[in-house]
C-alpha positions in Angstrom: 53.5 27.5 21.2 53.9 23.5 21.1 51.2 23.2 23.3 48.8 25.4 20.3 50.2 24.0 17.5 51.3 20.4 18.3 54.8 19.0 19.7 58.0 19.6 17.2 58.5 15.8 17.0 54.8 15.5 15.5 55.5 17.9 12.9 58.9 16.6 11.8 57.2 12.9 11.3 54.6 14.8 9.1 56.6 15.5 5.7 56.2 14.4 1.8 56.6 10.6 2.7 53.0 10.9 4.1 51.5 12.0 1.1 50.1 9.1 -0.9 49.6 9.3 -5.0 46.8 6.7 -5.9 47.4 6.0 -9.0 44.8 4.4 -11.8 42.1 2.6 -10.5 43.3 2.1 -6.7 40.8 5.6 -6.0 37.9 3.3 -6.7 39.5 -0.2 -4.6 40.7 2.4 -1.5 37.2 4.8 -1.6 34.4 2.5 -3.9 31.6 4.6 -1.8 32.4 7.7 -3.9 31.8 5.5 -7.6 28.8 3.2 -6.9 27.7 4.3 -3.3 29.4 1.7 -1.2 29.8 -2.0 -0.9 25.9 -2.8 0.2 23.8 -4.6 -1.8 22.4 -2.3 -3.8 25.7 -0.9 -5.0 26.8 -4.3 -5.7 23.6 -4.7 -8.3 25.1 -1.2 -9.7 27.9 -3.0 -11.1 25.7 -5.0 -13.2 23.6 -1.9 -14.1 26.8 0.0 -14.9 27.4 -2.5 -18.2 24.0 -3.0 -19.1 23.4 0.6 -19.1 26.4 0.7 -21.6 24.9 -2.2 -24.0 21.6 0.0 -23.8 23.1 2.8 -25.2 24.0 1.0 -28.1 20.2 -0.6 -28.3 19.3 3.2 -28.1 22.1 4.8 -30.2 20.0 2.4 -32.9 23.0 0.2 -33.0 22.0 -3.1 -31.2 18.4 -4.5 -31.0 19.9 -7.7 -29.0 21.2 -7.4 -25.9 22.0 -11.4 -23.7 22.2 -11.6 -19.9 23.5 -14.5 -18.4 23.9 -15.3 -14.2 26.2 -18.1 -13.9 27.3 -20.3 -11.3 30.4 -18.8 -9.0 28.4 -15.4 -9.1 29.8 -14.3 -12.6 27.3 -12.1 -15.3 28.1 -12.3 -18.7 26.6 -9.2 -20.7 26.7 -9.7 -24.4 25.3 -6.8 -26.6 25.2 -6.8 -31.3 26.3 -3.5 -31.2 29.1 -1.9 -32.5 31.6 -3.1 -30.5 34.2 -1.3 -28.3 37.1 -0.1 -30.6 40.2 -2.2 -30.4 42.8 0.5 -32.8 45.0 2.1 -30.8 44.1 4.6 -28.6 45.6 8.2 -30.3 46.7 9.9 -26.8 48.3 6.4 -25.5 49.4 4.6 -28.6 50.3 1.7 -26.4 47.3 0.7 -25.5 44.2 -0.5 -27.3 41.2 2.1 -26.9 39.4 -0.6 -25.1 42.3 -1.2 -22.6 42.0 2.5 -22.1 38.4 2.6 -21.4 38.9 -0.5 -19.1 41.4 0.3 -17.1 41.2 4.1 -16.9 38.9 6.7 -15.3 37.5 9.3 -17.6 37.7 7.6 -20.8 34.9 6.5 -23.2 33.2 7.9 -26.2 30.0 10.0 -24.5 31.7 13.1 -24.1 31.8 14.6 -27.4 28.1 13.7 -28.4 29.6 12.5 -31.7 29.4 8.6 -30.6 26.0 8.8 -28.7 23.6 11.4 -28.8 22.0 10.5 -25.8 23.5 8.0 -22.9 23.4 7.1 -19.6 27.1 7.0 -19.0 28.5 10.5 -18.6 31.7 10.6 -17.5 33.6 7.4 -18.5 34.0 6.1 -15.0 31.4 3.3 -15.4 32.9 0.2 -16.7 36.6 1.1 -15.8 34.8 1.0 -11.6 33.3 -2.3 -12.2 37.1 -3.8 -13.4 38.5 -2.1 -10.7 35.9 -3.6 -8.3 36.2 -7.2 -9.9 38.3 -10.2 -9.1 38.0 -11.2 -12.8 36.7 -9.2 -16.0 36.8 -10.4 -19.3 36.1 -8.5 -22.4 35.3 -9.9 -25.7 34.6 -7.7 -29.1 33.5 -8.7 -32.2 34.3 -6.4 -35.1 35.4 -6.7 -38.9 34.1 -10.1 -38.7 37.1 -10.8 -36.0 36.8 -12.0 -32.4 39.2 -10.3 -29.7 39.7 -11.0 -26.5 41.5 -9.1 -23.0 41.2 -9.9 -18.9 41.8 -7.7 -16.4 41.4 -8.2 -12.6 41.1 -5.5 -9.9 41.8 -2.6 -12.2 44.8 -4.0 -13.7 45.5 -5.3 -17.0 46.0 -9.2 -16.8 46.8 -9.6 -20.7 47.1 -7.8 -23.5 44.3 -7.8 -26.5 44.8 -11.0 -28.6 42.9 -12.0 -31.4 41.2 -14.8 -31.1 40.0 -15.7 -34.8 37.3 -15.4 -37.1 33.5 -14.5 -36.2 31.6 -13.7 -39.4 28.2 -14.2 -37.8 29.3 -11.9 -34.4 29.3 -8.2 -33.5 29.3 -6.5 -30.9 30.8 -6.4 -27.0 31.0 -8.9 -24.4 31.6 -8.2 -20.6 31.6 -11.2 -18.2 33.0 -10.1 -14.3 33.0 -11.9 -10.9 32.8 -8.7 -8.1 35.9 -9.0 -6.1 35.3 -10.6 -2.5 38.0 -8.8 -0.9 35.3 -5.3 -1.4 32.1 -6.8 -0.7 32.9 -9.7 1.4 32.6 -13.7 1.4 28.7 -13.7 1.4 27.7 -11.0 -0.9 26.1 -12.3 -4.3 23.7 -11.2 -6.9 20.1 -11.9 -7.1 18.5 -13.5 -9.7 15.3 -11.5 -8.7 16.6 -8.6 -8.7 18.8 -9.4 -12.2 15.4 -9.9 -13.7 14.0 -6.7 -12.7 16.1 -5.1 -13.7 16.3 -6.5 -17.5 12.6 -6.0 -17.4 12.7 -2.3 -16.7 15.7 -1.5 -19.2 13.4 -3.5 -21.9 10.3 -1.5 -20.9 12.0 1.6 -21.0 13.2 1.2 -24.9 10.4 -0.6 -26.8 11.6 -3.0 -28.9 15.0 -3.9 -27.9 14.9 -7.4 -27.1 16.9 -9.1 -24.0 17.6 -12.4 -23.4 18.0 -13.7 -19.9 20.0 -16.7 -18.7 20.6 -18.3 -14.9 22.0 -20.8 -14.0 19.8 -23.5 -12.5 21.3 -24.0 -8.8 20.9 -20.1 -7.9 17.2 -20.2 -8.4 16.1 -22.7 -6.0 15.0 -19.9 -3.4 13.2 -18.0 -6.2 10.7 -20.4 -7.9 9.1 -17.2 -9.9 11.8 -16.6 -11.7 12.5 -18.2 -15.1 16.0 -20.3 -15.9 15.5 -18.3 -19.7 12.9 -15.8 -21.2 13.4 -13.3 -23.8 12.0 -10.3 -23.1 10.7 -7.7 -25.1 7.6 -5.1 -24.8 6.6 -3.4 -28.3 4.2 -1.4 -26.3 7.2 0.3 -23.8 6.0 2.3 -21.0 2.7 1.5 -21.3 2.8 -2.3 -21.1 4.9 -1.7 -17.9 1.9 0.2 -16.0 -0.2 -2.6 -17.5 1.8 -5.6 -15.3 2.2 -3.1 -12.7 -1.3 -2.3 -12.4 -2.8 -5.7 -13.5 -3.9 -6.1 -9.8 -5.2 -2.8 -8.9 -8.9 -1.1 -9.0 -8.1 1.7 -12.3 -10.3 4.5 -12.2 -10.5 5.6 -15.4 -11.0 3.8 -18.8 -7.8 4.2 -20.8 -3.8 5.4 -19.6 -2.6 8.7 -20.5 0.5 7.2 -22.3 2.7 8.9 -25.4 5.7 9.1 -26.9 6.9 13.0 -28.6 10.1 14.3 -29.4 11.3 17.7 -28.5 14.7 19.3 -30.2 16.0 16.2 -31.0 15.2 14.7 -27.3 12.7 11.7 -26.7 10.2 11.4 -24.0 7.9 8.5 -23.4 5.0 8.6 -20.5 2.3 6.1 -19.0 0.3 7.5 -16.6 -3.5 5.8 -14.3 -5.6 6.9 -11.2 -6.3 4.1 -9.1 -8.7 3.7 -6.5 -9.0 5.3 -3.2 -7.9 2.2 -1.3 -4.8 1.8 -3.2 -1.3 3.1 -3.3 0.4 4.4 -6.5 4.0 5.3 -7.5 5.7 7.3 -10.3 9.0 5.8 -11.4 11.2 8.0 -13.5 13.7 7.8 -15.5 16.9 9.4 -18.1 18.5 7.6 -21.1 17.4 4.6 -19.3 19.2 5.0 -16.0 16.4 4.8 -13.2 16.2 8.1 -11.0 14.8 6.8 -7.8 14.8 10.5 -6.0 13.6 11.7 -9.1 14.5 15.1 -9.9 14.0 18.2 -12.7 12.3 15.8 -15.2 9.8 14.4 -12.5 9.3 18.1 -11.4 8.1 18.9 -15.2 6.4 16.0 -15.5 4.1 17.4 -12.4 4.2 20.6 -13.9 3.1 19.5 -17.2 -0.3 17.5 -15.6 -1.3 20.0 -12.8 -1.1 22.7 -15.4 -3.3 20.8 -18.0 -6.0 20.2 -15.6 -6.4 23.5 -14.0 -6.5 24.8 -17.7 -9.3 22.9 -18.4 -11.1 23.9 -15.3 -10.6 27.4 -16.0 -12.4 26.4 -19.5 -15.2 24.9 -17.7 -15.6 27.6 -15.5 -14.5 25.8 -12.5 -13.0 29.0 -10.2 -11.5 26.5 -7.6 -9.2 24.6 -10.4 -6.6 28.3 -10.1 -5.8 26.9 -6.3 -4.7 22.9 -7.4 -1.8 21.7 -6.2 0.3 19.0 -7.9 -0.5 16.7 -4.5 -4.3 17.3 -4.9 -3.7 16.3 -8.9 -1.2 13.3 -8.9 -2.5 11.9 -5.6 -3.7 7.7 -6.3 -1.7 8.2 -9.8 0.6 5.4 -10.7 3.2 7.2 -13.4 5.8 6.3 -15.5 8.2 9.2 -17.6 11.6 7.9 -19.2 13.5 11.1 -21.2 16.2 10.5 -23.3 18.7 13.9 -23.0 21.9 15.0 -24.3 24.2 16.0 -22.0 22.2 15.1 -18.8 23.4 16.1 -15.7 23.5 13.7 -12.3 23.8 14.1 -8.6 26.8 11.5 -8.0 28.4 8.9 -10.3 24.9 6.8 -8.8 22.6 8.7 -11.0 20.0 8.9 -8.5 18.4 12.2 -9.7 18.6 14.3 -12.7 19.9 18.1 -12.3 19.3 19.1 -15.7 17.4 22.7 -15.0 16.7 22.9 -18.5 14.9 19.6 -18.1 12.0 21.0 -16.4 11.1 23.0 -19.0 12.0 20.2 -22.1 9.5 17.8 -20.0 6.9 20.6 -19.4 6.5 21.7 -22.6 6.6 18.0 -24.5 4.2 16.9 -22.4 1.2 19.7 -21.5 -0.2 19.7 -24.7 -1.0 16.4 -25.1 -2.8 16.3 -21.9 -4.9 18.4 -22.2 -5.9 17.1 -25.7 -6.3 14.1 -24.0 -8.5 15.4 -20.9 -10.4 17.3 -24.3 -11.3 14.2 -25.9 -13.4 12.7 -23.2 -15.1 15.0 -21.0 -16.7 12.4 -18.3 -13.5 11.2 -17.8 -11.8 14.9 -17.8 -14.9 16.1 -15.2 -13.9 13.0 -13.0 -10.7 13.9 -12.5 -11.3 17.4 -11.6 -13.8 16.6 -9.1 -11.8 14.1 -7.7 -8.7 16.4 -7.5 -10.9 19.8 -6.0 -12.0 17.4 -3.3 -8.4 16.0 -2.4 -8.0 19.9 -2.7 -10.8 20.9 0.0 -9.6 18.2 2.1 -6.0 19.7 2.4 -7.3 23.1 3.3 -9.8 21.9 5.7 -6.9 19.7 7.6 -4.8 22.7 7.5 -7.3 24.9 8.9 -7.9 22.4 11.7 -4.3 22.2 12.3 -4.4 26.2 13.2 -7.0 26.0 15.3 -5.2 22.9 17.3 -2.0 25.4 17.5 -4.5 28.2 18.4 -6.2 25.8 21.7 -3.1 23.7 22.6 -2.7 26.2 25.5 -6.3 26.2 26.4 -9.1 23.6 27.1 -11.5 23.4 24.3 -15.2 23.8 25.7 -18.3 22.1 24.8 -20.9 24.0 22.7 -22.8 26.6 25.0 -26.6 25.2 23.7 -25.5 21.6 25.1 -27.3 19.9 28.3 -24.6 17.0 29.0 -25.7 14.3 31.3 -23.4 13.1 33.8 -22.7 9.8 33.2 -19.3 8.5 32.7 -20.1 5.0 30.8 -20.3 6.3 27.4 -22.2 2.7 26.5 -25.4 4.2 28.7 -25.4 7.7 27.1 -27.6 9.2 24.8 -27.4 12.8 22.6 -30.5 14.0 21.0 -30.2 16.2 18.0 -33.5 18.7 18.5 -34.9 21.5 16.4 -34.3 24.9 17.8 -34.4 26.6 21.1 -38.1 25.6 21.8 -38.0 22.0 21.4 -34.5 22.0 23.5 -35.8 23.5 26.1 -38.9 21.0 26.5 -36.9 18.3 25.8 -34.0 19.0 28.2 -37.0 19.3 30.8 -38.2 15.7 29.6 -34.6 14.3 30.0 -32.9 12.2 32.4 -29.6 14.1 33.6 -27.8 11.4 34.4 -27.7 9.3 30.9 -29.3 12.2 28.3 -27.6 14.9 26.5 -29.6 17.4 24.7 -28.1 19.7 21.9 -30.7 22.4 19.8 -30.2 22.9 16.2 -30.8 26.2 14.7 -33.2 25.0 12.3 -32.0 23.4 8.7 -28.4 22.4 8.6 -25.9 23.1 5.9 -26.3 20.1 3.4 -23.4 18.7 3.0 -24.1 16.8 -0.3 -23.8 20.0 -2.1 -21.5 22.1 0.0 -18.1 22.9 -0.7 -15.8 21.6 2.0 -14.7 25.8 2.8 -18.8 25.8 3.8 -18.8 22.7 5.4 -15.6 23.7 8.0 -17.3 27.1 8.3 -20.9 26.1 9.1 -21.2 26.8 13.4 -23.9 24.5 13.5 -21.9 21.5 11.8 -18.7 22.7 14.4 -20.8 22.7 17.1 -22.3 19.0 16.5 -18.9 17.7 16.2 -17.4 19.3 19.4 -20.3 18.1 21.2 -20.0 14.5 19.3 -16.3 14.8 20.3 -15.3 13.5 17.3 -13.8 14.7 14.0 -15.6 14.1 10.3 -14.2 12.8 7.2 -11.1 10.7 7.5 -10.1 11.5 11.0 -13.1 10.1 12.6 -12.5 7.7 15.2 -15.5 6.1 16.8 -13.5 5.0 20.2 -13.5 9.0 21.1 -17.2 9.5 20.5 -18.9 11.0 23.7 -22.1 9.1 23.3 -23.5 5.7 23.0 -26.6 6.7 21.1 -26.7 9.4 18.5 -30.7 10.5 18.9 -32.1 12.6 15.8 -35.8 14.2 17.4 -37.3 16.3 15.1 -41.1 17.5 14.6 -43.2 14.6 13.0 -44.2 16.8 9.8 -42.4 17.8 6.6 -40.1 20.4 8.0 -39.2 17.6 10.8 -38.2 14.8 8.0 -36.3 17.5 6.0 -34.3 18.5 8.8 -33.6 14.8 9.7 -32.8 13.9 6.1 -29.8 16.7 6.2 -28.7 15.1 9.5 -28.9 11.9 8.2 -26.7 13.0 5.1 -24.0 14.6 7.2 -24.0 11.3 9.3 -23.2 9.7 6.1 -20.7 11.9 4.6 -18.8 12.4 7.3 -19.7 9.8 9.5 -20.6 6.3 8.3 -18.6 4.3 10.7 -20.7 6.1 13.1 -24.0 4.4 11.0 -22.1 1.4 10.9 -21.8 0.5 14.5 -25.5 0.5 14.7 -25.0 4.3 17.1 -27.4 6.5 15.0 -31.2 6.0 15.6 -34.3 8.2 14.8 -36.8 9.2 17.7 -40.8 8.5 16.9 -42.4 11.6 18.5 -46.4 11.5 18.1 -48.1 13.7 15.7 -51.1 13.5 17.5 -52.6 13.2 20.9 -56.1 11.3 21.5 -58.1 11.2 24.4 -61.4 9.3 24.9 -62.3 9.7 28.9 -59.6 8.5 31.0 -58.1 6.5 28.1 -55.1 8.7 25.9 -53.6 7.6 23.0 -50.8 8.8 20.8 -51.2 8.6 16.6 -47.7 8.6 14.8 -49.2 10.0 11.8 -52.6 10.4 9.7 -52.7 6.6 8.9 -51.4 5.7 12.6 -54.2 8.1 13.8 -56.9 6.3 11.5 -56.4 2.9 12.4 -56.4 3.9 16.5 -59.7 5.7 15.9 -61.1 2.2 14.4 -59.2 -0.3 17.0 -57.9 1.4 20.0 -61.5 2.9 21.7 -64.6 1.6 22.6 -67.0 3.7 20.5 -68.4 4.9 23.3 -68.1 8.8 23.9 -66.6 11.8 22.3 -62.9 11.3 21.3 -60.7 14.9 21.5 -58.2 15.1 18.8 -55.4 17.6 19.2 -52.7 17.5 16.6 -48.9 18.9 18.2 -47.9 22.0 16.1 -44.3 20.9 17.0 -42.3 18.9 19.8 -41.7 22.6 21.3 -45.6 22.9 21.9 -45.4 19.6 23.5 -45.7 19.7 27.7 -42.9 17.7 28.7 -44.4 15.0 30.7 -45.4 13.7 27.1 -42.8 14.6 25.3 -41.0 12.3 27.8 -43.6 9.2 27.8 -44.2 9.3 24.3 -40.3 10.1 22.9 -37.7 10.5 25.3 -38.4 7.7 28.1 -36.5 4.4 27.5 -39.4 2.3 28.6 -42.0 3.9 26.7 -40.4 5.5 23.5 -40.5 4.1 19.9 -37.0 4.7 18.1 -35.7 3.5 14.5 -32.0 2.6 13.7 -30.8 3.7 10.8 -28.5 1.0 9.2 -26.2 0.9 6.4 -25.1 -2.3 4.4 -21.3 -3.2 5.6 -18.6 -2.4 3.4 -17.8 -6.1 2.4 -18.7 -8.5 -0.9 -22.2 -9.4 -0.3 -23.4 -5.5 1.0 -21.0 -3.9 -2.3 -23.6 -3.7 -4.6 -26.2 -2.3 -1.6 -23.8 -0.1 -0.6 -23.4 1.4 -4.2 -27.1 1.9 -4.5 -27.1 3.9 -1.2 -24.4 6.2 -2.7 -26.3 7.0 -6.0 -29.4 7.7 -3.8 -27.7 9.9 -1.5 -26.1 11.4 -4.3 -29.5 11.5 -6.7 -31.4 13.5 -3.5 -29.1 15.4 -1.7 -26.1 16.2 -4.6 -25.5 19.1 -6.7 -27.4 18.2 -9.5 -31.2 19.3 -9.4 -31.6 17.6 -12.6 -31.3 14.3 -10.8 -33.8 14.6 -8.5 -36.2 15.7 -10.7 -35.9 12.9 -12.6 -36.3 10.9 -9.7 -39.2 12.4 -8.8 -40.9 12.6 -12.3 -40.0 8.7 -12.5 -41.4 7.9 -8.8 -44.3 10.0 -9.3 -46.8 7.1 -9.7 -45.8 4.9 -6.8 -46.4 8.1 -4.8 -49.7 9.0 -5.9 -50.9 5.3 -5.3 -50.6 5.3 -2.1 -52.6 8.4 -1.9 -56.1 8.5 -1.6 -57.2 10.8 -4.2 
């Protein structure tokens, strides 16, 4: 049985001498991990948080406009508040003591409990500024009531001396804290940062407008840190929204104007400051409760989402926008940059850290304050309101298409993927010599993989027009065979997963008939390039075969006419005016033999082709590019509307170069 349960000797040394009672603060000294997260630096910046936080409530309670903090030398902050000072009467429960020795110097003590002294706070259960004495090598509190000045010190939990008064102060109110963190927790080399200091004054002044805070440091700690000011008072009437201002000072906005508020709901405050940026730049949401910052965010963040996705699939529905029902928060908050402070009674935390709020009824509070107003505001500008749907139904499309692809790559990860059954490879392994043409159905494939050299020339047939993808829906787009079978042959993936190092091919060939069907069906390839593609356009990769529209033979002599004007200035210049010249027009590049189709089109030593170029995505091609966009977009888009107007306002330059 010794042998199971351990020897007799080890069980007789294990008896009520072993149990330890820690007694006031020595829980925080022997286990400070379980109060402010451990002794790293971010929890030693929590001490400093944990009194400021207590000097906002008072700015918030509507007792304190002024709050002071100072970083001076030796590592010691002084936090100085015009509020109402802590009480200094005796304490009813430990008549002994002071009520501000008891909050000092005991856990579980302070006056947020009841609601009475605060209606809303970010200290909760009284364990804030009693953690930082117990994790201080020095604290000293001053208070300023009744036009009288009192002072006490306390170091590493313990009461150092009792409350003295220290005279008169008729021009004073309020509390002071000034500590030094204790060395013997967070090391020799541990000390604040002025930078961090700063930032975090900033945000507590951003997150109640008006309350003003004046920062101090000493000179000597900011020699490393140049951008931050020896004094400044700081103060933002505007609140959240002047915060997203200097946070997004730098960045490309996308829409005219914030969606930015303040409300109050049963007594409870929330404030908001919401932008979509640009596709090329990050966002962020920071969130937070009675001013304490809730990095992992949490039930007010989750109503916040609720609140916007909710708003704009509304208004789709009113627009009669079907695909608005399947938004996701993601597809609607993607590129936003957001900001939400709540003020709550009684909120609930994970951890004496505060890092997220818990508050289930939260969600709701936040949903409810906040859903309205957006969608008045999406209500009162409908440009703005259309943007932001379209932008959010294709971040929508885009999800669903890479999810689709995903089940198809679990579907084939067993099984080699094949090439499209229409395509003639060539055999070639230097994908720098290789060429794919794009050709118009069945017919013209099969003359030109007859015309072809094997060894450097792919051939793939297109079943006639192709989906355009201007004005398709990215569910059509990913379930068009024709489009699939393009890109397996291309070996490369559209949209944001294209990669030009795995294309299969050095050239990209589009060969269509030389008439008006021919140019339509290359405009639609040409699009999709575009769309999906443009790196591919970029590298110089896509080009445009010349095939003849007519064949002309005088004799022995045979010439080939691009088009009418082509075949007009050959009948003046390129014969001798001597004999009968035969003029046979090709009904299509299928009709052609493909001896010709080869010397004319296909062979590199005889062919005509035409690059097709875009302007590089840099400063001097922006403004080019742009214009490409609004083409694209005015011919191939959604909206007829456009192109007739493009048509009604081109009309004249078209008809002049006709000959009627």
């Amino acid at each position: 049985m010794s042998d199971l349960f351990g020897s007799s000797a080890a069980q007789t040394d294990y008896d009520a001498s072993k149990i330890e009672v820690l007694e006031g603060l020595e829980p925080v000294r022997h286990r400070p991990g379980m109060y402010i997260g451990g002794t790293d630096e971010r929890a030693y910046h929590h001490l400093a948080a944990e009194i400021l936080d207590n000097s906002m409530d008072e700015a918030v309670a509507g007792h304190a406009s002024r709050i002071e903090f100072h970083l001076e030398a030796a590592d010691r902050l002084v936090i100085k508040d015009n509020g109402r000072g802590i009480p200094i009467d005796p304490h009813p429960k430990f008549p002994e003591k002071s009520a501000l020795e008891v909050i000092m110097s005991t856990l579980h003590a302070g006056g947020k409990f009841s609601g009475k002294a605060y209606e809303t706070s970010g200290g909760l259960h009284g364990v804030g500024a009693s953690v930082v004495n117990a994790l201080s090598s020095s604290m000293i509190v001053e208070v300023a009531r009744d036009k009288q000045l009192f002072r006490q010190q306390f170091s590493r939990g313990k009461t150092f001396s009792a409350l003295e008064s220290i005279g008169a102060a008729p021009n004073r109110r309020g509390t002071s804290i000034s500590f030094t963190p204790d060395t013997e927790i967070f090391g020799e080399t541990m000390r604040f940062k002025p930078a961090l200091l700063f930032r975090m004054a900033r945000s507590k002044a951003y997150l109640f407008a008006g309350v003003e805070i004046r920062w101090k440091c000493a000179s000597e700690l900011l020699r490393d840190n140049s951008d931050i000011p020896a004094e400044a008072t700081i103060c933002y009437p505007g609140g959240l929204g002047d915060y997203l201002n200097d946070a997004t000072k730098d960045k490309a906005i996308m829409i005219s104007s914030p969606f930015a508020g303040r409300t109050e709901l049963e007594g409870q405050k929330f404030e908001w400051a919401m932008t979509w940026l640009g596709p090329a730049e990050d966002g962020f949401t920071h969130s937070y409760c009675n001013t304490v910052p809730t990095p992992n965010g949490g039930t007010h963040e989750a109503g916040f989402r609720g609140a916007i996705t909710k708003g704009l699939r509304h208004y789709g529905d009113l627009c009669g926008q079907k695909k608005a029902s399947e938004l996701t928060a993601d597809d609607v908050l993607a590129g936003t940059c957001s900001m939400l402070s709540v003020f709550l009674r009684d909120p609930q935390f994970q951890g004496q850290t505060k890092d997220k709020l818990v508050s289930m009824e939260a969600q709701k509070w936040t949903e409810t304050a906040i859903r309205d107003r957006f969608e008045l505001w999406l209500s009162a500008e409908p440009d703005r309101a259309n943007w932001l749907l379209e932008q959010a139904i294709e971040r929508m499309e885009d999800r669903k298409r890479k999810r689709k692809e995903k089940e198809v790559a679990r579907k084939t990860a067993t099984r080699k993927l094949r090439l499209p059954g229409k395509l003639a490879d060539c055999s070639a392994q230097d994908t720098s010599a290789t060429e794919l043409f794009l050709v118009e159905g069945d017919s013209a494939g099969g003359s030109a993989k007859s015309a072809r050299d094997r060894k450097t020339q792919a051939v793939l047939p297109l079943r006639g027009k192709i989906l355009n993808v201007a004005s398709a829906t990215a569910d059509k787009l990913s379930a068009n065979q024709e489009l699939s079978d393009l890109s397996l042959a291309l070996g490369v993936k559209g949209g944001k997963d294209f990669k030009l190092e795995d294309l299969r091919y050095g050239r990209i060939i589009i060969m269509t008939d030389a008439d008006v069907d021919g140019a339509h069906i290359a405009a639609l390839l040409m699009t999709y390039f575009y769309r999906e593609m443009p790196h591919l356009i970029e590298a110089g990769r896509l080009y445009l075969a010349q095939p003849p529209l007519y064949r002309m033979t005088q004799g022995s002599k045979t010439l080939y006419a691009l088009d009418d004007a082509h075949k007009d200035e050959l009948l003046k210049s390129g014969f001798d005016g001597r004999g009968k010249i035969e003029i046979s027009r090709f009904k299509g590049l299928g009709e052609m033999p493909p001896a010709q189709l080869k010397e004319t089109t296909m062979s590199k030593d005889s062919r005509r082709l035409l690059r097709v170029a875009l302007p590089l995505r840099d400063a001097v091609g922006a403004d080019e590019r742009r214009g490409v966009d609004s083409l694209v977009n005015t011919l191939m888009g959604k909206k007829p509307e456009l192109r007739f107007g493009y048509i009604r306002d081109h009309a004249e330059e078209v008809m002049a170069t006709l000959d009627v």
